[in-house]
PyMOL Python script that loads the backbone (N, CA, C, O; Angstrom):
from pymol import cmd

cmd.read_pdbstr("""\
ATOM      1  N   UNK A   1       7.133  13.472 -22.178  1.00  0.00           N
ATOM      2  CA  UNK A   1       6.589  13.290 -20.855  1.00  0.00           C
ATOM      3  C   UNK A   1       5.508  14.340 -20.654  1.00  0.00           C
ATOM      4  O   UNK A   1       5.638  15.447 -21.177  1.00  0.00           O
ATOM      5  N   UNK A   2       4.512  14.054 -19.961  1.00  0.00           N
ATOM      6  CA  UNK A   2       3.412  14.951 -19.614  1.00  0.00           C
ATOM      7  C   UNK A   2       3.379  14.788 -18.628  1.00  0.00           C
ATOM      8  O   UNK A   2       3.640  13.696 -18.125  1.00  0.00           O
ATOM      9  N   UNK A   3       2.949  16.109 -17.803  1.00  0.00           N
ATOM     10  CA  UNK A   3       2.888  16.112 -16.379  1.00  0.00           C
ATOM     11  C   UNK A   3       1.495  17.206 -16.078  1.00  0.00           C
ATOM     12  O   UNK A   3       1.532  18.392 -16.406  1.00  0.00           O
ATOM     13  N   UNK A   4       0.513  16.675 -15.522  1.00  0.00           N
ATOM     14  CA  UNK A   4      -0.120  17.248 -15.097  1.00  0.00           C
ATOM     15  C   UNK A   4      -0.861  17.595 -13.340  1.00  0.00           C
ATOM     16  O   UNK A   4      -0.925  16.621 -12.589  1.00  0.00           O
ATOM     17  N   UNK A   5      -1.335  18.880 -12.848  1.00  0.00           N
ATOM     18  CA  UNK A   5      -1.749  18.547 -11.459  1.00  0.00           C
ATOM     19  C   UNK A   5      -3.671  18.305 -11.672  1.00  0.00           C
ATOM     20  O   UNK A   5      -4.676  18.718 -12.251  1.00  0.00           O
ATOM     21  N   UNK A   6      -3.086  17.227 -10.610  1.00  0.00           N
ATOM     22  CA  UNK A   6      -4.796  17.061 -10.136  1.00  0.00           C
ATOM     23  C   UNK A   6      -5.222  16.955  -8.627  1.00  0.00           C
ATOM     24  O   UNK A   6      -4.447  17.022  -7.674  1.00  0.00           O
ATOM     25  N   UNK A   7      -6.213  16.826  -8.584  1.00  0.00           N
ATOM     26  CA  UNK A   7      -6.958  17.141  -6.811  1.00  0.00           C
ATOM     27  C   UNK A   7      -7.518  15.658  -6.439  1.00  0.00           C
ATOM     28  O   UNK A   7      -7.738  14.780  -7.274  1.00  0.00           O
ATOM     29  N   UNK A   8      -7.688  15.550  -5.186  1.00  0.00           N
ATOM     30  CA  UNK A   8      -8.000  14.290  -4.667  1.00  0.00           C
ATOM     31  C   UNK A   8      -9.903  14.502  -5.267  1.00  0.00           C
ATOM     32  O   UNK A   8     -10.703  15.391  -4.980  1.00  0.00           O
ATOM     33  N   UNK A   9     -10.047  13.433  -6.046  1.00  0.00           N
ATOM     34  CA  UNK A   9     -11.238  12.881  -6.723  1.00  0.00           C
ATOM     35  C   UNK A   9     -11.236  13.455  -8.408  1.00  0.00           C
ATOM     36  O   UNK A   9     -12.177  13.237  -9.172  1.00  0.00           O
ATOM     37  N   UNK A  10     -10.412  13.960  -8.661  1.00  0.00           N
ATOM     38  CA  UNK A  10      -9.722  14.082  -9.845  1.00  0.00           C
ATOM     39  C   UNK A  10      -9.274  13.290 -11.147  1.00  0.00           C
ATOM     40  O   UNK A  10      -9.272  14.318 -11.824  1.00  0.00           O
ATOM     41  N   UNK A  11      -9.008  12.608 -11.785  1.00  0.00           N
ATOM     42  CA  UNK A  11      -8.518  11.991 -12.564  1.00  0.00           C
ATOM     43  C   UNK A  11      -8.064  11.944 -14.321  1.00  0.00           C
ATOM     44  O   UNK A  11      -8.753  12.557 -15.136  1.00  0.00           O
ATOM     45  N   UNK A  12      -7.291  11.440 -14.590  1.00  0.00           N
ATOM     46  CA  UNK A  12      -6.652  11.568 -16.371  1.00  0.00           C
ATOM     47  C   UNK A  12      -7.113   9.897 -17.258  1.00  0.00           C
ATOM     48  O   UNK A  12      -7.314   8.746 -16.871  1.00  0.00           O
ATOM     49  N   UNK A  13      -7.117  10.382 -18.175  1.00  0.00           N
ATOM     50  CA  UNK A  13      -7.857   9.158 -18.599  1.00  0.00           C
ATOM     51  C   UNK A  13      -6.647   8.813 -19.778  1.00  0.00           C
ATOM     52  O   UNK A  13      -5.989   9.653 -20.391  1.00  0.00           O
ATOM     53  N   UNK A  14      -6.571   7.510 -19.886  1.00  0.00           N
ATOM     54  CA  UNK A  14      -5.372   7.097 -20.678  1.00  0.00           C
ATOM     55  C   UNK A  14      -6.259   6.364 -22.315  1.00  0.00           C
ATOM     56  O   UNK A  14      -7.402   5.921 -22.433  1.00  0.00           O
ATOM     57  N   UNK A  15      -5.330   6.484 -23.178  1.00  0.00           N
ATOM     58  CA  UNK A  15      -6.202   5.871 -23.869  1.00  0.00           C
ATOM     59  C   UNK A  15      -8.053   5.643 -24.380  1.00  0.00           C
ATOM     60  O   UNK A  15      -8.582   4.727 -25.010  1.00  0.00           O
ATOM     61  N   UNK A  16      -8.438   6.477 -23.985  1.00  0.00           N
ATOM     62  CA  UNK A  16      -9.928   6.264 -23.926  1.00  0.00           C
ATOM     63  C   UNK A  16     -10.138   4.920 -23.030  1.00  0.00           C
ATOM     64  O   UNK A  16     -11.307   4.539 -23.099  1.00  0.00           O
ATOM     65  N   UNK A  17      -9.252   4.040 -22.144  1.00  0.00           N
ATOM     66  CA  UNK A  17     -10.078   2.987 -21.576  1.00  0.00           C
ATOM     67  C   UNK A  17      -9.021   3.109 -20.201  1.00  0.00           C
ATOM     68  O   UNK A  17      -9.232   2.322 -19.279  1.00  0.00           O
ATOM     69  N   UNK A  18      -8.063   3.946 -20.096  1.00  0.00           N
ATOM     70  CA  UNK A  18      -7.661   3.312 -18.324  1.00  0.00           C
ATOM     71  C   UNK A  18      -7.711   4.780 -17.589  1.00  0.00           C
ATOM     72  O   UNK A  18      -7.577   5.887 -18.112  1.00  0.00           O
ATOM     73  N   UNK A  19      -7.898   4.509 -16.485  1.00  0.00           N
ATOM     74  CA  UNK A  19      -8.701   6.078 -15.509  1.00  0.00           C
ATOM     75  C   UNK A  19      -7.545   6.081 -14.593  1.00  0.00           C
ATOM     76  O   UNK A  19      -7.220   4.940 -14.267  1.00  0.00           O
ATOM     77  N   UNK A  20      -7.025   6.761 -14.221  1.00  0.00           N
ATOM     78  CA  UNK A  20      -6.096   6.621 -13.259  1.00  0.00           C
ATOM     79  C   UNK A  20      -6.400   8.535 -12.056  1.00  0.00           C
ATOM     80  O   UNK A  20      -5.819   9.616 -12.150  1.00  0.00           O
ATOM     81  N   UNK A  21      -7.516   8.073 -11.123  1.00  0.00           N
ATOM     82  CA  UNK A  21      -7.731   9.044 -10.197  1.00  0.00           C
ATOM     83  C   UNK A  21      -7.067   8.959  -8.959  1.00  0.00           C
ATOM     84  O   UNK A  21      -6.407   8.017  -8.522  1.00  0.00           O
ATOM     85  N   UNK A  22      -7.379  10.329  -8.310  1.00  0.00           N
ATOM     86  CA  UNK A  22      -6.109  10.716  -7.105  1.00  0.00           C
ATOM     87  C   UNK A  22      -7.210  10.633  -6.067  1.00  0.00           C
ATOM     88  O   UNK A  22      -8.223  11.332  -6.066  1.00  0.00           O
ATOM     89  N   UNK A  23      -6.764   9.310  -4.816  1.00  0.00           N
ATOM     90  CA  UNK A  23      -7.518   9.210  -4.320  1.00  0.00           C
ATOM     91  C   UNK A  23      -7.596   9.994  -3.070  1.00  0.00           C
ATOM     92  O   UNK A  23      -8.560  10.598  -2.600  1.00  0.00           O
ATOM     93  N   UNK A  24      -5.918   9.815  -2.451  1.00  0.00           N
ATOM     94  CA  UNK A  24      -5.709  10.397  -1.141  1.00  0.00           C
ATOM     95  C   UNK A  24      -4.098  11.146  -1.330  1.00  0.00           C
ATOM     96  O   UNK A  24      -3.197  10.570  -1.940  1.00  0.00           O
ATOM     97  N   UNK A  25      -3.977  12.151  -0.862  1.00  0.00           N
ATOM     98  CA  UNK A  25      -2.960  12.911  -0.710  1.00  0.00           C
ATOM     99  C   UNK A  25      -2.499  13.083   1.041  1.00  0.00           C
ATOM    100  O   UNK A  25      -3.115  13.595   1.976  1.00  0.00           O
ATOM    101  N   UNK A  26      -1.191  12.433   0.979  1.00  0.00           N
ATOM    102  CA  UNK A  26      -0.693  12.827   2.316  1.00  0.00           C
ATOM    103  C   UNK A  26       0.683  12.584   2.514  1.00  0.00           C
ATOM    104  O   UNK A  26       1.401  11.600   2.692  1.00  0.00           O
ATOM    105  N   UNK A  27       0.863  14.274   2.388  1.00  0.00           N
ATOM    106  CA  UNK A  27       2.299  14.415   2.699  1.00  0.00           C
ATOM    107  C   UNK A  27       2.839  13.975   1.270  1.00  0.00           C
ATOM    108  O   UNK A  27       2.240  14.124   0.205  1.00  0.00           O
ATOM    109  N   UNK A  28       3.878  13.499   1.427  1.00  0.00           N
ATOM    110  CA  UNK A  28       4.792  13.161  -0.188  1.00  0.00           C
ATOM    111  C   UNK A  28       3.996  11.727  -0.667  1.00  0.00           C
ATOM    112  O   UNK A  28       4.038  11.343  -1.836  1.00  0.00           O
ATOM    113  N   UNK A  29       3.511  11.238   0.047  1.00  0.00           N
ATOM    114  CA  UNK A  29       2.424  10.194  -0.440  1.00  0.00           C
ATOM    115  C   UNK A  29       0.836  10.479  -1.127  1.00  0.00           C
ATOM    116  O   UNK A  29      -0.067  11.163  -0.644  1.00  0.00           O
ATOM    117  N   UNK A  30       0.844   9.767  -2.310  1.00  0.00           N
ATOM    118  CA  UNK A  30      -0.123  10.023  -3.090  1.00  0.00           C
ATOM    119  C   UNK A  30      -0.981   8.895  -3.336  1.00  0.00           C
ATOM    120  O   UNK A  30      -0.433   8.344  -4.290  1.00  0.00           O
ATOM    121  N   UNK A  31      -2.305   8.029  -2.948  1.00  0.00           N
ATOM    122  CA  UNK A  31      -2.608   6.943  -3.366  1.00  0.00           C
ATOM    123  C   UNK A  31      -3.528   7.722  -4.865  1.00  0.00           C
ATOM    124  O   UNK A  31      -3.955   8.841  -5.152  1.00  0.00           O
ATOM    125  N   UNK A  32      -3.478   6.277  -5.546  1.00  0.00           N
ATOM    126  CA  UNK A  32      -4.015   6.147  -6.751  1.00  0.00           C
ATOM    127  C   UNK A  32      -5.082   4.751  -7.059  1.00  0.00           C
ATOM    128  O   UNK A  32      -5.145   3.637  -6.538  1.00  0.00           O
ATOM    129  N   UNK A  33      -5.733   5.313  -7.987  1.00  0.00           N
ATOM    130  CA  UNK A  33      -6.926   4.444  -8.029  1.00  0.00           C
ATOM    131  C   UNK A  33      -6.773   3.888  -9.697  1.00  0.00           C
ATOM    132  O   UNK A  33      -6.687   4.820 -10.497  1.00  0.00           O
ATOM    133  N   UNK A  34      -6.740   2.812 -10.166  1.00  0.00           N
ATOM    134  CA  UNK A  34      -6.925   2.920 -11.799  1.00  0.00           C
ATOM    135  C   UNK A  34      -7.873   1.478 -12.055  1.00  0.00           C
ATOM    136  O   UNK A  34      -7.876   0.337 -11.591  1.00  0.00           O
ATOM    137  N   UNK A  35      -8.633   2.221 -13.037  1.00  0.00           N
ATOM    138  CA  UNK A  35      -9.717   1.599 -14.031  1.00  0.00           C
ATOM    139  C   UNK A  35      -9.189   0.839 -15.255  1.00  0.00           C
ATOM    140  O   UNK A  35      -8.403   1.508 -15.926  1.00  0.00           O
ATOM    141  N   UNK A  36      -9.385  -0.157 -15.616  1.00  0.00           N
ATOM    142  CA  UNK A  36      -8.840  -0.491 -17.110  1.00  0.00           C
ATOM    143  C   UNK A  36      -9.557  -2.050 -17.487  1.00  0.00           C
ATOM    144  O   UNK A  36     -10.041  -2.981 -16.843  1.00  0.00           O
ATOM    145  N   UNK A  37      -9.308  -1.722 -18.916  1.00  0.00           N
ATOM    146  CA  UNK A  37      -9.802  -3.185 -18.934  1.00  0.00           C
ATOM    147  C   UNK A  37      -9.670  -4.131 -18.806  1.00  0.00           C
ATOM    148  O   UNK A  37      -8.532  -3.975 -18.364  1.00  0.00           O
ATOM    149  N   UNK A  38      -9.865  -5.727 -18.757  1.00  0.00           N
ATOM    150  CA  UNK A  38      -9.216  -6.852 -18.234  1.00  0.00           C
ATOM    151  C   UNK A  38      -8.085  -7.220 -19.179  1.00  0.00           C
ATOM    152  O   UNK A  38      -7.909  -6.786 -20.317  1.00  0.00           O
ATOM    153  N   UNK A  39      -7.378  -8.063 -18.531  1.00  0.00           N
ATOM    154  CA  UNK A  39      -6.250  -8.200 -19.292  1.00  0.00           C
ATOM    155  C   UNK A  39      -5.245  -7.213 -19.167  1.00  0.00           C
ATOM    156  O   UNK A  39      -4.094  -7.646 -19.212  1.00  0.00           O
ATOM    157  N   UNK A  40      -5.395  -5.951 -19.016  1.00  0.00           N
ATOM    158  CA  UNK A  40      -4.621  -4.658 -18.771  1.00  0.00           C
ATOM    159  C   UNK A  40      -3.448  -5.038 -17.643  1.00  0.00           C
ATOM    160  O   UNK A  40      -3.872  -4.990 -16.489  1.00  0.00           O
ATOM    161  N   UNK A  41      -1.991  -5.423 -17.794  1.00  0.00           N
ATOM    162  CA  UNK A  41      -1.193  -5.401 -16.113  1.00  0.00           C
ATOM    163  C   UNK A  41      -1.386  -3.958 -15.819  1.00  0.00           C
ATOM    164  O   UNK A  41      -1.317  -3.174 -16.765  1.00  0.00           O
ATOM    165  N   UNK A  42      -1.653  -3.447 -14.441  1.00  0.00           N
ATOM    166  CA  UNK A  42      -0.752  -2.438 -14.574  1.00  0.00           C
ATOM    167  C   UNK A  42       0.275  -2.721 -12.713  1.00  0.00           C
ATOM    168  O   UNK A  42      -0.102  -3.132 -11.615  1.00  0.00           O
ATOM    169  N   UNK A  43       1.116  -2.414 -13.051  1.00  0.00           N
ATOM    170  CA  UNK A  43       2.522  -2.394 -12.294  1.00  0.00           C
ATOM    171  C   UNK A  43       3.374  -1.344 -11.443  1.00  0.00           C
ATOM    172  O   UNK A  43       3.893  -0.328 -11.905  1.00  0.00           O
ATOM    173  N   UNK A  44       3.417  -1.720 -10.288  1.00  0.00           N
ATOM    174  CA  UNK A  44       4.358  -0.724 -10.125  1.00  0.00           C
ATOM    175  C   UNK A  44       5.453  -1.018 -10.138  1.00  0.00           C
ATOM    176  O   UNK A  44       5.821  -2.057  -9.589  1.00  0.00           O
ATOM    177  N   UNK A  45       6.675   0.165 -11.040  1.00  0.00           N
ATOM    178  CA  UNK A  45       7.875   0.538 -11.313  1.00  0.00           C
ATOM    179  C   UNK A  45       8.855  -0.509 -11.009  1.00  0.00           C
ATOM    180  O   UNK A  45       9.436  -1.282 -11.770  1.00  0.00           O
ATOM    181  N   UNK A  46       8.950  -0.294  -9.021  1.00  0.00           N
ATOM    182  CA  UNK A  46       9.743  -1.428  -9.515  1.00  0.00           C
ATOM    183  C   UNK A  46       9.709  -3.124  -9.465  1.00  0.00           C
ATOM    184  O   UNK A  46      10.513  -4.056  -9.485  1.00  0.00           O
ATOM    185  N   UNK A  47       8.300  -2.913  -9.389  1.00  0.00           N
ATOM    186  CA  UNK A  47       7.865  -4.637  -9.555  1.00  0.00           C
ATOM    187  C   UNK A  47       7.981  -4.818 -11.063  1.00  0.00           C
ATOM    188  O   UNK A  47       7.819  -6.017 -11.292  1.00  0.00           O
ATOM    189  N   UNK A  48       8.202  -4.107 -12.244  1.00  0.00           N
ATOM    190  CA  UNK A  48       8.072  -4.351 -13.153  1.00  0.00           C
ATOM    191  C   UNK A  48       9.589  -4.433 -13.497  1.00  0.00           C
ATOM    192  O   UNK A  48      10.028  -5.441 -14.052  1.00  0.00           O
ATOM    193  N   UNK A  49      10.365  -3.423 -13.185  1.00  0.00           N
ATOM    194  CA  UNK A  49      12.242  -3.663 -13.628  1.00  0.00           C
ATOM    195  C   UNK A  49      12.270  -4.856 -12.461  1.00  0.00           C
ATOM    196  O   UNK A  49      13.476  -4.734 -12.251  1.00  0.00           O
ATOM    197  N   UNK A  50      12.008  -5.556 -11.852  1.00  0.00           N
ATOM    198  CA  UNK A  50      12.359  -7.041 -11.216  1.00  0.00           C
ATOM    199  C   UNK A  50      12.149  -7.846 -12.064  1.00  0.00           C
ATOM    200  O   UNK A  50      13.205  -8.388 -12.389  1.00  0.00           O
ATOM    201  N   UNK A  51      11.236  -8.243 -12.647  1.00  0.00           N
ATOM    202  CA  UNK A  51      10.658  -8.975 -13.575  1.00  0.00           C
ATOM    203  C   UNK A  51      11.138  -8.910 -14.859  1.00  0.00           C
ATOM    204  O   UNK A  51      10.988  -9.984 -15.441  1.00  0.00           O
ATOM    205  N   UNK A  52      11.652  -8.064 -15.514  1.00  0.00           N
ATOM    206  CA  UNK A  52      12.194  -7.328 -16.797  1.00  0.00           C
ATOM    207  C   UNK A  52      13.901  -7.778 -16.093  1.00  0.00           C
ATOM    208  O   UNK A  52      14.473  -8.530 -16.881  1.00  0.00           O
ATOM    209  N   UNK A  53      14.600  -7.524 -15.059  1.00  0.00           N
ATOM    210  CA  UNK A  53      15.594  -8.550 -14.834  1.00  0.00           C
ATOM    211  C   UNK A  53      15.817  -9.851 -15.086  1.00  0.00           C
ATOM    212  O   UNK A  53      16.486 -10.501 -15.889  1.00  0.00           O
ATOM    213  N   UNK A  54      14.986 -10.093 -14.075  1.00  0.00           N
ATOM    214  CA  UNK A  54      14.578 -11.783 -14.112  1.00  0.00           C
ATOM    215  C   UNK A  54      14.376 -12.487 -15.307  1.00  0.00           C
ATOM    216  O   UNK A  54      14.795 -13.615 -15.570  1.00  0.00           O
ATOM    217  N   UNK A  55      13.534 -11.555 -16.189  1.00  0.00           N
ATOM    218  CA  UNK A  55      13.276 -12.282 -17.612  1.00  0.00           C
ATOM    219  C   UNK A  55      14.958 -12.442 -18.225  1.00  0.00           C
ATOM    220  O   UNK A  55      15.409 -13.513 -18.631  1.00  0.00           O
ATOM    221  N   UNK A  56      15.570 -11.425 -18.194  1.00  0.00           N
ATOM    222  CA  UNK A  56      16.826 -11.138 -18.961  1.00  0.00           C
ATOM    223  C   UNK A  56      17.709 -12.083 -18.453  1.00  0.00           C
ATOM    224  O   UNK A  56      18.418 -12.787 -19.172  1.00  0.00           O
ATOM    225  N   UNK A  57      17.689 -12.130 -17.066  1.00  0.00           N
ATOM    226  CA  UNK A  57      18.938 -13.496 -16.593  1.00  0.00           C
ATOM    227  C   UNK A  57      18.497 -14.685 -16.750  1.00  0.00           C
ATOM    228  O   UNK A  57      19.301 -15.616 -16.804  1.00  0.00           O
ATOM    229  N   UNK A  58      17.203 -14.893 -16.849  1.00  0.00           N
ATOM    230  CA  UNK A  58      16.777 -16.532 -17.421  1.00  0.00           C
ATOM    231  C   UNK A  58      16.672 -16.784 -18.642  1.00  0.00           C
ATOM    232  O   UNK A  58      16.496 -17.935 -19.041  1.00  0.00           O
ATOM    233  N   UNK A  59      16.792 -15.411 -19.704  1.00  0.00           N
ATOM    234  CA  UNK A  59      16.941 -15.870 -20.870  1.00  0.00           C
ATOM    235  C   UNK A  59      18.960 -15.823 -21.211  1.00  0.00           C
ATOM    236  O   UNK A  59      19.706 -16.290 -22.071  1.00  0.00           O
ATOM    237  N   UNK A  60      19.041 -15.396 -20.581  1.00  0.00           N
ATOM    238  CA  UNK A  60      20.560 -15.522 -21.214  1.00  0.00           C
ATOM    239  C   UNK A  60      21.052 -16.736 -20.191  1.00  0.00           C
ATOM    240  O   UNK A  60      21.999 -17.365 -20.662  1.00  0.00           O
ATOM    241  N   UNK A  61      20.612 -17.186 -18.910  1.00  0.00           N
ATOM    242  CA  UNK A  61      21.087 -18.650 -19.270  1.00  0.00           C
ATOM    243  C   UNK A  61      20.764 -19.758 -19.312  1.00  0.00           C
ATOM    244  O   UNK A  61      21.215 -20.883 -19.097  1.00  0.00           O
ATOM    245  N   UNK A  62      19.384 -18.992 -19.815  1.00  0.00           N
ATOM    246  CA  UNK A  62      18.837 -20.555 -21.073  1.00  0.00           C
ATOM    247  C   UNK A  62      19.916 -20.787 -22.356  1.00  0.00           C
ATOM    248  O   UNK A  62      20.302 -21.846 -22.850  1.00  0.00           O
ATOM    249  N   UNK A  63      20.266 -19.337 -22.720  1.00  0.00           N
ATOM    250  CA  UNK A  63      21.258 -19.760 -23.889  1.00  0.00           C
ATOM    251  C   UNK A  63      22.117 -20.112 -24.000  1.00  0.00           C
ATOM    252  O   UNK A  63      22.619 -20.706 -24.954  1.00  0.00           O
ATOM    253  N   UNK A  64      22.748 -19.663 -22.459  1.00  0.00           N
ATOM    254  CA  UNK A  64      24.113 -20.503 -22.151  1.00  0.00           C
ATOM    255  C   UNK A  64      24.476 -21.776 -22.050  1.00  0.00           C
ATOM    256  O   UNK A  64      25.552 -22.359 -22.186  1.00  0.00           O
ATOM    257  N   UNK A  65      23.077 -22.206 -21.713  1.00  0.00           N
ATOM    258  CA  UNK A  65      22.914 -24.130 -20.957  1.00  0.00           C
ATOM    259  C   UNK A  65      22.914 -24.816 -22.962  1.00  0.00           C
ATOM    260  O   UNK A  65      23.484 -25.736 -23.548  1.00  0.00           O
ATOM    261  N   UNK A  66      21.786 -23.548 -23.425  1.00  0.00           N
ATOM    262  CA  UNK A  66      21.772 -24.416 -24.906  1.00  0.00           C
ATOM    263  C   UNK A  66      23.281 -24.720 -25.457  1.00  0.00           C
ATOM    264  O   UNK A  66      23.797 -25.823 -25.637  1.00  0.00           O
ATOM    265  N   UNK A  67      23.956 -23.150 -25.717  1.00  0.00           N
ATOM    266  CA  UNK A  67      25.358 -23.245 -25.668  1.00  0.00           C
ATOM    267  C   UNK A  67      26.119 -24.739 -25.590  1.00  0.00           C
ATOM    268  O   UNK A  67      26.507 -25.431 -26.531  1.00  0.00           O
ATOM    269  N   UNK A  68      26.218 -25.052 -23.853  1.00  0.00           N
ATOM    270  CA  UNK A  68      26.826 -25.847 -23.546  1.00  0.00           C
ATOM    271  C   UNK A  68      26.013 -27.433 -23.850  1.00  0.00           C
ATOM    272  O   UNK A  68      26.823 -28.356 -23.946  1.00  0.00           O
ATOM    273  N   UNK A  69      25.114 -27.677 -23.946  1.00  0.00           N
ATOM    274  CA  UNK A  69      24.263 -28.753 -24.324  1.00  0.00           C
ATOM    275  C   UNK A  69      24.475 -28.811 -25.764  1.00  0.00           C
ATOM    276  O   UNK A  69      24.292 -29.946 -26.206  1.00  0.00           O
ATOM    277  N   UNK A  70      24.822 -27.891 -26.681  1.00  0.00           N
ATOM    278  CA  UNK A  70      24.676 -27.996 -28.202  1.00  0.00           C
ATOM    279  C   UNK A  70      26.310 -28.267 -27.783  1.00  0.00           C
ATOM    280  O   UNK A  70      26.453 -28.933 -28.809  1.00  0.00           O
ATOM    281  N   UNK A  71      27.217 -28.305 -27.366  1.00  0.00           N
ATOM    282  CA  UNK A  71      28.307 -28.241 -27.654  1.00  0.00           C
ATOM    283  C   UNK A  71      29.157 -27.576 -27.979  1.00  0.00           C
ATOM    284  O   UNK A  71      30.239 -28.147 -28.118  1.00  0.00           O
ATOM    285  N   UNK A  72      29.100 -26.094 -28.253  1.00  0.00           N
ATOM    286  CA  UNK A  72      29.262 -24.704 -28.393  1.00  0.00           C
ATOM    287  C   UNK A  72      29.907 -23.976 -27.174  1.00  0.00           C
ATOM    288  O   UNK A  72      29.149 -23.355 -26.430  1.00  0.00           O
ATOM    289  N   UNK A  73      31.183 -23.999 -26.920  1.00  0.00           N
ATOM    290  CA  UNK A  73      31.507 -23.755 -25.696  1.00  0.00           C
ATOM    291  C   UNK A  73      33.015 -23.055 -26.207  1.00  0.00           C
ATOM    292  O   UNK A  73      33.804 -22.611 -25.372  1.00  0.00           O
TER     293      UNK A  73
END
""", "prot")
cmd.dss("prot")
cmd.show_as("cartoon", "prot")
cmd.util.cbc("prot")
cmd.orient("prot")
């Protein structure tokens, strides 16, 4: 893990292609700004473990339905 401080108009650069600068600071709130190239998701946290759920319970009962459709029960 790396942790670094930066100042509002500041920024760390990922990869040589995604920018991720500090736009506004207030209070325990921090907005952020990021650059990247197309195609790039980027996500927040927990919009991404929703989705990474979701994937996991529709794949396990897709396998279950195959399961029971193959006859495998």
């Amino acid at each position: 893990m790396l942790y670094v401080s930066r100042k509002v108009g500041e920024s760390v650069i990922i990869d040589e292609s995604i920018e991720v600068r500090i736009e506004e600071v207030r209070g325990k709130t921090v907005r952020l700004s990021f650059v990247h190239p197309e195609g790039v998701e980027v996500l927040r946290r927990e919009v991404f473990d929703r989705i990474e759920r979701e994937n996991h319970s529709a794949a396990t009962t897709t396998e279950a339905l195959a399961d029971i459709l193959g006859g495998r029960s």
